[in-house]
C-alpha positions in Angstrom: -20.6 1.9 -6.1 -23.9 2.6 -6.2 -26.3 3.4 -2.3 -27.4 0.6 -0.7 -30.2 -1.5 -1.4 -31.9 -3.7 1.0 -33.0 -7.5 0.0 -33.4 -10.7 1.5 -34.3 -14.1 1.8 -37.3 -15.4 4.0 -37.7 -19.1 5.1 -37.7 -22.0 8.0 -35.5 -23.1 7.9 -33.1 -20.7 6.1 -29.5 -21.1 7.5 -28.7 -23.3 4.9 -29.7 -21.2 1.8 -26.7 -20.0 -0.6 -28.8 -16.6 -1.7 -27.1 -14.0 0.0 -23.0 -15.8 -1.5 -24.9 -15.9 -4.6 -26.9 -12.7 -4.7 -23.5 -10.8 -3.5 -21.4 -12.7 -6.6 -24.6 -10.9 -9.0 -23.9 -7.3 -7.4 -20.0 -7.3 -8.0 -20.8 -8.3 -11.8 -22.6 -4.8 -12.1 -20.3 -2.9 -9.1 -23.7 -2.8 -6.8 -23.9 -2.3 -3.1 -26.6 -4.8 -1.9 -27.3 -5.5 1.7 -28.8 -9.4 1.2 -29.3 -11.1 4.5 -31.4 -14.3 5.9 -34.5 -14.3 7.4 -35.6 -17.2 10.2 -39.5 -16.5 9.6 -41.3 -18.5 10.9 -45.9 -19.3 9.4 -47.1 -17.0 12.3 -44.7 -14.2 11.7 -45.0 -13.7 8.1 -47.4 -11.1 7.5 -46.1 -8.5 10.2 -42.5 -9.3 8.3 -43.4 -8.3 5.4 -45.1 -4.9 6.1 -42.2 -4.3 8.4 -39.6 -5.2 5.5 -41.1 -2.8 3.1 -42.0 -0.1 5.6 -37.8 -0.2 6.9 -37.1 0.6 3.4 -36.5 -3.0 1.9 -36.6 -3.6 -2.1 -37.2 -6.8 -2.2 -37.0 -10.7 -1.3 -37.2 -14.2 -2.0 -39.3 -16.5 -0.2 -38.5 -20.2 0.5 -39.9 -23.3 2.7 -43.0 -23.2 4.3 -44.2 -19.4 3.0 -44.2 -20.2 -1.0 -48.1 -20.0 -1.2 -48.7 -18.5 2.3 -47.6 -15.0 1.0 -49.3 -15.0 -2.0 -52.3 -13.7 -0.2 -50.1 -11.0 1.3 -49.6 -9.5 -2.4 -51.1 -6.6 -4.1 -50.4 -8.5 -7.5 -49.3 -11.8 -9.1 -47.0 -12.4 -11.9 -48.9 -14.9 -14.6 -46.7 -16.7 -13.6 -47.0 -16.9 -10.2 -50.5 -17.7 -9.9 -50.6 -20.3 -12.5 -48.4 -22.1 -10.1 -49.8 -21.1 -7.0 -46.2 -20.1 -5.5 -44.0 -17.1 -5.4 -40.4 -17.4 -4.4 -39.7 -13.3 -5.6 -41.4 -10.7 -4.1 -40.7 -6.9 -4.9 -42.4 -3.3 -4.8 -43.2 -1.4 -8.0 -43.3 2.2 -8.6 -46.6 2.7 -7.2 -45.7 1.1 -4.1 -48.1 -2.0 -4.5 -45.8 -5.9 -3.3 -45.7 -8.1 -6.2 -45.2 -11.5 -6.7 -43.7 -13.8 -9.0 -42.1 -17.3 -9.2 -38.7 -17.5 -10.7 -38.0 -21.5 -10.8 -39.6 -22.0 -13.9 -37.5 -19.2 -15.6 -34.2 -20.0 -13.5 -34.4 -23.6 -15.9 -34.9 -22.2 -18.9 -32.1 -19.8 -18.4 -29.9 -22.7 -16.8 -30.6 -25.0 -20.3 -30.1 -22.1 -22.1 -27.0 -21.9 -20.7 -26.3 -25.4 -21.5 -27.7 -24.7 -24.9 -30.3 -27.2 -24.4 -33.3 -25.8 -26.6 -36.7 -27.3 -25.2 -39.4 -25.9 -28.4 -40.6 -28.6 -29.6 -38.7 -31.4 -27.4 -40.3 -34.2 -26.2 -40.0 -33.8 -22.6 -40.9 -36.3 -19.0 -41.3 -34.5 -15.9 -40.9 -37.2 -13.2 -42.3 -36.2 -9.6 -44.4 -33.6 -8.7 -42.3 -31.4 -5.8 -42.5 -28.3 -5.0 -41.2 -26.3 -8.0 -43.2 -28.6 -10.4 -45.7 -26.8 -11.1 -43.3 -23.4 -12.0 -40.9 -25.6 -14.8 -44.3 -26.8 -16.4 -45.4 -23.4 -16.9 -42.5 -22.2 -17.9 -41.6 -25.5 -20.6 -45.0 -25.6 -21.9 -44.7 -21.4 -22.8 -41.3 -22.3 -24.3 -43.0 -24.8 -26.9 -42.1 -28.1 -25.7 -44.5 -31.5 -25.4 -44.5 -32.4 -21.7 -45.4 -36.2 -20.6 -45.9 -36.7 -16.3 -45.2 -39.2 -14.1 -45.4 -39.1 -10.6 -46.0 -41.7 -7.8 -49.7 -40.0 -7.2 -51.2 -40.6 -10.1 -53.9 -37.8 -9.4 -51.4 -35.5 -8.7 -50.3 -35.1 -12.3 -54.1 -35.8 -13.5 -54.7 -32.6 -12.3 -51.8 -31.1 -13.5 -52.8 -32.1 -17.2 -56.3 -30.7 -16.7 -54.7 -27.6 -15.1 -52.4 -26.6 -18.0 -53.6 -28.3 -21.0 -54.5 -24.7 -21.6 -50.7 -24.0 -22.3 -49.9 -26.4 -24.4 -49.3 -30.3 -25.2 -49.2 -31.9 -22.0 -50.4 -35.5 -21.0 -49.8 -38.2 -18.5 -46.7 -40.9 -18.9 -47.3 -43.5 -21.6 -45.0 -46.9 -20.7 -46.6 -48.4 -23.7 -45.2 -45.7 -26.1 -41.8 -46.5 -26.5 -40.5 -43.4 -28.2 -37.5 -42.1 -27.1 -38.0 -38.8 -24.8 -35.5 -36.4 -25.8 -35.3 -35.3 -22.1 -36.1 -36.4 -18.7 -36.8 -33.7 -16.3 -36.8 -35.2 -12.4 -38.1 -32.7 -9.6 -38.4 -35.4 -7.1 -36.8 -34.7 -3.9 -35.1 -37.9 -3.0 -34.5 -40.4 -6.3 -36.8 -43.7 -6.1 -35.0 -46.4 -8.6 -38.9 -47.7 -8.6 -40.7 -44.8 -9.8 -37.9 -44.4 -12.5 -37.6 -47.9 -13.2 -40.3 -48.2 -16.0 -39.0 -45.7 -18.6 -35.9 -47.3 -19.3 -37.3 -48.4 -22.4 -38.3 -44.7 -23.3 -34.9 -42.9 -23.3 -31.4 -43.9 -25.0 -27.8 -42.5 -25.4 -29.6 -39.0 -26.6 -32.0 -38.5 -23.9 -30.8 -35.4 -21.6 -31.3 -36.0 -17.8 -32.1 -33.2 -16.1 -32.3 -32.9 -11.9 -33.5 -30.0 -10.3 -32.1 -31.3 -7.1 -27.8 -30.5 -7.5 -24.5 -32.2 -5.3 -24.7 -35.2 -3.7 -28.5 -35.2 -3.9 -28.5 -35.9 -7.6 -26.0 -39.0 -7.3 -28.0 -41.3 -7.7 -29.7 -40.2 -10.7 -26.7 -40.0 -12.4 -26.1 -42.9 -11.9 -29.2 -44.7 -13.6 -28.8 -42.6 -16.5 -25.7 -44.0 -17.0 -26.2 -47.5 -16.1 -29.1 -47.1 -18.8 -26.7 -45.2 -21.4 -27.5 -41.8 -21.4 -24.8 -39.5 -22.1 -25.9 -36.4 -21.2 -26.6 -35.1 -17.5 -26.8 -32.1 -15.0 -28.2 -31.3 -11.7 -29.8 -28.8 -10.9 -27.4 -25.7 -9.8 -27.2 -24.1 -12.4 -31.1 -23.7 -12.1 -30.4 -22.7 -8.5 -28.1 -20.0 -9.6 -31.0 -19.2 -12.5 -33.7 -18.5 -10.2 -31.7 -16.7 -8.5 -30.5 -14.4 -11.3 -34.0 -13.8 -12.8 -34.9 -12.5 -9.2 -32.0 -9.9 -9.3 -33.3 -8.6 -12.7 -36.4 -8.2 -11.3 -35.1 -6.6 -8.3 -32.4 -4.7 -10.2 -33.4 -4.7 -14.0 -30.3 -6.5 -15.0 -29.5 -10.2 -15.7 -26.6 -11.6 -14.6 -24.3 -14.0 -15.7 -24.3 -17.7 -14.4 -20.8 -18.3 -13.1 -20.5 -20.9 -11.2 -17.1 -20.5 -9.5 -18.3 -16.8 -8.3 -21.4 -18.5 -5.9 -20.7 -22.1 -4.9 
């Protein structure tokens, strides 16, 4: 066993959260000592936590609802990442000391497709909805080489999306008159809407991969209208859960672990 190392998770709420079960299922993989705990932090207590977190000797910790763009101005450094999504959800310290942070959702669904072997260069993708860990999965698909359509209740919303990362690659706004198949359908709505979804079922068929970043009983209903409209393919989104997660701990840590599910949930 290797000393101790301190890490955490920082939200409100944050009872719910899986990260320390999962985080502790990544340390036995490599025979680590971590101490991962929760964090009930609440807007007006967030700076004074993090210089007290790193001054008590911590390494490290992920940030959750409300702080994801709050703590970016408490940073010595953003990842590219990071601040072309205006969110962090990893913070660490490097060797000289300065707090960085990055945003692992983006990377956490790429691993999790990987895993899936689900290769997105060059797919025709739809993100529907813009929630919070949009903007992080369209940095990360449009670096990965895919063709990203949007659609989202707020039409301005994903307007300014496209104007915001056409610099990445090929993304544009949902086209209900081009009937194309997509070869994937990405949805990081929070709560399913059959009306929001309902136009693009002439745009998808038995191929077309359904994807929900939302995982459980959340991403029911989903399901279900991919298969009422034939597709054959589906996952929610725990495995990106368990992603994020990972690429956090090799930031943290320097290794990646592996995504097994029956370690964590």
């Amino acid at each position: 066993m290797t000393v101790n190392n301190r890490f955490g998770v920082i939200g409100s709420p944050v009872a719910h959260s899986l990260s320390p079960k999962i985080h502790a299922g990544f340390a036995a993989q490599f025979d680590l000592s971590i101490d991962y705990q929760k964090y009930l932090v609440e807007p007006e207590e967030l700076a004074d936590f993090v210089k007290h977190f790193f001054n008590e000797g911590g390494k490290g910790f992920n940030v959750t609802l409300p702080h994801k763009q709050a703590v970016m101005k408490l940073m010595d450094e953003l990842s590219e990442d990071a601040r072309l999504s205006g969110s962090v959800n990893t913070v660490s310290v490097n060797q000289q000391g300065k707090l960085v942070g990055n945003t692992t959702d983006g990377q956490g669904l790429l691993l999790d497709l990987e895993r899936l072997n689900y290769k997105v260069s060059n797919k025709k993708l739809l993100v529907v909805g813009a929630g919070g860990a949009c903007k992080s999965i369209l940095v990360a698909l449009l670096k990965a080489g895919a063709n990203v359509q949007l659609l989202n209740r707020t039409q301005s919303k994903v307007e300014q999306f496209v104007e915001d990362f056409s610099q990445l690659g090929d993304i544009s706004l949902y086209n209900e008159a081009e009937h194309q198949p997509f070869d994937g359908v990405i949805s990081s709505v929070s709560q399913f809407n059959e009306t929001l979804f309902f136009p693009i079922r002439n745009s998808i068929n038995k191929a077309t991969f359904f994807y929900d970043l939302n995982y459980g009983e959340r991403a029911t209903q989903l399901k279900n209208f991919a298969i009422d409209n034939g597709v054959e393919r589906f996952s929610d989104g725990l495995g990106m859960l368990l992603g994020q997660a990972a690429k956090s701990f090799q930031i943290w840590t320097g290794l990646l672990p592996e995504l097994v599910f029956e370690d964590f949930i």
